[in-house]
PyMOL Python script that loads the backbone (N, CA, C, O; Angstrom):
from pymol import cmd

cmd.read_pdbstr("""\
ATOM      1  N   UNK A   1      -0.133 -10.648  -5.780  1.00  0.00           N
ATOM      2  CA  UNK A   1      -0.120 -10.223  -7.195  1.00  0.00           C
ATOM      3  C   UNK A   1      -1.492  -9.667  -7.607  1.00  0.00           C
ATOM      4  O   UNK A   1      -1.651  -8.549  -8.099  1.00  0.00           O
ATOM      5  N   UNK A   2      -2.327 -10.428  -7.395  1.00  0.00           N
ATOM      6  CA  UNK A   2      -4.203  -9.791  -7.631  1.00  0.00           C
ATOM      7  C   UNK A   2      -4.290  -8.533  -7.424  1.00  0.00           C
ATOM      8  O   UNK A   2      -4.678  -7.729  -8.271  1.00  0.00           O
ATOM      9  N   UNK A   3      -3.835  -8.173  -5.949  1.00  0.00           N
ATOM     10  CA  UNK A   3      -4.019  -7.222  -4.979  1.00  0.00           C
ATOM     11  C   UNK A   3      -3.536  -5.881  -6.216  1.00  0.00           C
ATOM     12  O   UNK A   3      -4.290  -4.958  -6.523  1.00  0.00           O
ATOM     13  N   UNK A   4      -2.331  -6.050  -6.694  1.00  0.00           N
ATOM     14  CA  UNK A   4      -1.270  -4.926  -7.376  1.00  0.00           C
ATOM     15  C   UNK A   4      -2.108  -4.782  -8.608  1.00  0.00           C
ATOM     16  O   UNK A   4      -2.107  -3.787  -9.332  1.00  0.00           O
ATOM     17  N   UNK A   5      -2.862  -5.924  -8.791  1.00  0.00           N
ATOM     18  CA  UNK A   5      -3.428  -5.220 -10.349  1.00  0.00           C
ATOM     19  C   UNK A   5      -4.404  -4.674 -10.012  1.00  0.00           C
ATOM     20  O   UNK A   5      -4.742  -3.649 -10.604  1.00  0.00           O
ATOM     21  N   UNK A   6      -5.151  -5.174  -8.974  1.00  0.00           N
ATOM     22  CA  UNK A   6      -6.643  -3.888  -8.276  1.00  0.00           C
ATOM     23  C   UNK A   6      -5.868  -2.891  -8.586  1.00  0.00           C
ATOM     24  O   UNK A   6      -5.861  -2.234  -9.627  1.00  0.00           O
ATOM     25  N   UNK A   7      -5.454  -2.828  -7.998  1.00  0.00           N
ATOM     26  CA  UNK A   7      -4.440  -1.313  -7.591  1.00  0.00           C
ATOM     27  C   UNK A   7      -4.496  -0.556  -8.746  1.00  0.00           C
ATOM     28  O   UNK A   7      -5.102   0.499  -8.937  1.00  0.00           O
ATOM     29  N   UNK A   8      -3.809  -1.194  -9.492  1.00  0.00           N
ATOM     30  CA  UNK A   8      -3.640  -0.619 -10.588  1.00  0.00           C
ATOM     31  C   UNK A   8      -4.512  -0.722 -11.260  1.00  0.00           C
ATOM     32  O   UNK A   8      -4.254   0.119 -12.121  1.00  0.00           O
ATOM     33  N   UNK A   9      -5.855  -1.372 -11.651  1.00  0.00           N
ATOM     34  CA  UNK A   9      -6.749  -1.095 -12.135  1.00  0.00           C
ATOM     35  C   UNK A   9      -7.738   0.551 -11.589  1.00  0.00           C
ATOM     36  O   UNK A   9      -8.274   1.484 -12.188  1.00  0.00           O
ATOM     37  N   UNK A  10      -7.534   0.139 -10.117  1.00  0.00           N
ATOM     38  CA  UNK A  10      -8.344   1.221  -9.673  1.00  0.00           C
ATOM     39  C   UNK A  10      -7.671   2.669  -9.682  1.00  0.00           C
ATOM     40  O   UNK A  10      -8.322   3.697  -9.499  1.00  0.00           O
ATOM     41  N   UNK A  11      -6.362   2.636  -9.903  1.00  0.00           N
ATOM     42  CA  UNK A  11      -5.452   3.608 -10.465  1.00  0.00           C
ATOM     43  C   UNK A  11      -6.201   4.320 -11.528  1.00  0.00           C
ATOM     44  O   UNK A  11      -6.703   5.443 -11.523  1.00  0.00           O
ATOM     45  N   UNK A  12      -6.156   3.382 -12.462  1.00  0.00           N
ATOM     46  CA  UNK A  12      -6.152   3.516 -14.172  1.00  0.00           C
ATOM     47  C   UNK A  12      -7.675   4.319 -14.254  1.00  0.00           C
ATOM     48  O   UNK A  12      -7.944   5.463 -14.618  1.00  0.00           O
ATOM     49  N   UNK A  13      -8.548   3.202 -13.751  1.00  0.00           N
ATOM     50  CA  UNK A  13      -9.974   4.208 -13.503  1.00  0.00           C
ATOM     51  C   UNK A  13     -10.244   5.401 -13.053  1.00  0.00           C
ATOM     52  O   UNK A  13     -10.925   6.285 -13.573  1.00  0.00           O
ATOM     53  N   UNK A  14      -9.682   5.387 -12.066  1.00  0.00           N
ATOM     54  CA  UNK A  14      -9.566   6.916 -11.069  1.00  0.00           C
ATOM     55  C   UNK A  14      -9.304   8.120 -12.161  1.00  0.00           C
ATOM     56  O   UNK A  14     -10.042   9.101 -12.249  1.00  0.00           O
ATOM     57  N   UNK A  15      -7.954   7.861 -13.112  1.00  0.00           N
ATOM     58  CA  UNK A  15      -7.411   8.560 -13.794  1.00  0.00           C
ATOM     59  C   UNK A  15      -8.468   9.042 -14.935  1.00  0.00           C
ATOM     60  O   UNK A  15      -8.730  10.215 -15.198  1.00  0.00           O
ATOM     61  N   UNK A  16      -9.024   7.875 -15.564  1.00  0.00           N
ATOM     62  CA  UNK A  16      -9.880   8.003 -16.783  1.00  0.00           C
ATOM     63  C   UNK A  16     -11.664   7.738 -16.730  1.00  0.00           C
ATOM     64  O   UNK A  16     -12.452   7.140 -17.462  1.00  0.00           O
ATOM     65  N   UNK A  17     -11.788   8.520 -15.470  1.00  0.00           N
ATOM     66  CA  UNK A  17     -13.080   8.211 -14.939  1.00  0.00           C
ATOM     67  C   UNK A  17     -13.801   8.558 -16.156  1.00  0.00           C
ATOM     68  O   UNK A  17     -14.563   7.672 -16.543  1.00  0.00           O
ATOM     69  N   UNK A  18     -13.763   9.517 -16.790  1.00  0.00           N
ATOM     70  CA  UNK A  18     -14.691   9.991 -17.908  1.00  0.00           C
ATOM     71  C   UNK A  18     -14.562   9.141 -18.786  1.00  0.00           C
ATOM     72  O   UNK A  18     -15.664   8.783 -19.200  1.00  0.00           O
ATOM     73  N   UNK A  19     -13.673   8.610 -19.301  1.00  0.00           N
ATOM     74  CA  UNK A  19     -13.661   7.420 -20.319  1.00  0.00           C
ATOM     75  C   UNK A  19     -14.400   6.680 -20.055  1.00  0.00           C
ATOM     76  O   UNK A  19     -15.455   6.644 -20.689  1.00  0.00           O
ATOM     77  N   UNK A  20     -14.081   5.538 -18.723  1.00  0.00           N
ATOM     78  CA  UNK A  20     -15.091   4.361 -18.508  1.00  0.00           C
ATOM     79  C   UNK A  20     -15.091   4.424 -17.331  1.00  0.00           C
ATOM     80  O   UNK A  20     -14.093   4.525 -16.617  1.00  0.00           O
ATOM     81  N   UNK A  21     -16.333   4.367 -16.955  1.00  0.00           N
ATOM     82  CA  UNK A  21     -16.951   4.312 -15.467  1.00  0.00           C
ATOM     83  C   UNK A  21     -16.350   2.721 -14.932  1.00  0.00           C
ATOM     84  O   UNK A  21     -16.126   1.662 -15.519  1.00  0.00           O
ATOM     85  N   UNK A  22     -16.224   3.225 -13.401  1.00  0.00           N
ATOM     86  CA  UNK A  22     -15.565   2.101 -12.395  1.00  0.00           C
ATOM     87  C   UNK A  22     -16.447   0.863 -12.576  1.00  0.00           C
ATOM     88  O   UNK A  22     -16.161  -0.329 -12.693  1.00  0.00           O
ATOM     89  N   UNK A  23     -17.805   1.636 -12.560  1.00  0.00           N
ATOM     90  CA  UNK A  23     -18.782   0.182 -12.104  1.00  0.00           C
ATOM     91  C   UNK A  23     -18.708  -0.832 -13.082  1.00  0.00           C
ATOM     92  O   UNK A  23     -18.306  -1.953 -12.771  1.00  0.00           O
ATOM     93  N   UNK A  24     -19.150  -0.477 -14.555  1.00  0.00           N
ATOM     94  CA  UNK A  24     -18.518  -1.328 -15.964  1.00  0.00           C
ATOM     95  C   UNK A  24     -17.109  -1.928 -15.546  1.00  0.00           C
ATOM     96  O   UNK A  24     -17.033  -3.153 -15.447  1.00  0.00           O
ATOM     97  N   UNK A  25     -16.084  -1.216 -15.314  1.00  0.00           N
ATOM     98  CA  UNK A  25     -15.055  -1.937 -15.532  1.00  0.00           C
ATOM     99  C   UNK A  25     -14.892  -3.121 -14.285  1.00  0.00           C
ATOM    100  O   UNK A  25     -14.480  -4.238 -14.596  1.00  0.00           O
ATOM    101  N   UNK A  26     -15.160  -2.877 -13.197  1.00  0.00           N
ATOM    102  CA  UNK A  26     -15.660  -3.688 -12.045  1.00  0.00           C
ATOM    103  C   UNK A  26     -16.205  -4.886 -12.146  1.00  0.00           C
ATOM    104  O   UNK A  26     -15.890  -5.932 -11.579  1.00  0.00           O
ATOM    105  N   UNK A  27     -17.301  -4.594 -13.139  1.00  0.00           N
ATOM    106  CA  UNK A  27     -18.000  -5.849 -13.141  1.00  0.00           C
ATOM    107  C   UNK A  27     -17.470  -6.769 -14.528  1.00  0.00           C
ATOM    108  O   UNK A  27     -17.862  -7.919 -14.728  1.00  0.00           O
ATOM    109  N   UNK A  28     -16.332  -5.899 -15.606  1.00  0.00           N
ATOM    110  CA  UNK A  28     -15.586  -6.884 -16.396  1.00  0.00           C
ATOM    111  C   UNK A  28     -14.792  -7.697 -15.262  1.00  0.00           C
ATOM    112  O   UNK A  28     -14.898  -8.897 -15.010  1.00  0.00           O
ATOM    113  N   UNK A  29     -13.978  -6.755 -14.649  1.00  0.00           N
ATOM    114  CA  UNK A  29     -12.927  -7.727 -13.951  1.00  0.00           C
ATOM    115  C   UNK A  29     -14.300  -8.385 -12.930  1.00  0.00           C
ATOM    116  O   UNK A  29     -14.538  -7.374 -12.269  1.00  0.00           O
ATOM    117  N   UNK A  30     -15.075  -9.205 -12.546  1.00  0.00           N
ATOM    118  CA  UNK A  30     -15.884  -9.742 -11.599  1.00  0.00           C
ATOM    119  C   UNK A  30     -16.100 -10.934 -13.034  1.00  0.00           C
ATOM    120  O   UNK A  30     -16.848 -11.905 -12.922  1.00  0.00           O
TER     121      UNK A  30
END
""", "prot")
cmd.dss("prot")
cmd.show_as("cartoon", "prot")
cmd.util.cbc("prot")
cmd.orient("prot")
């Protein structure tokens, strides 16, 4: 289940890189 929301987190980022950078959102989910 974890695994699918990476996923989909790193989905969601990929998509809206200009919105919010990976590394911020990375270190919310951390």
């Amino acid at each position: 289940m974890p695994h699918a929301v990476a996923s989909m987190v790193q989905a969601n980022v990929s998509a809206r890189k200009d919105f919010l950078p990976s590394p911020f959102f990375m270190n919310m989910l951390l």
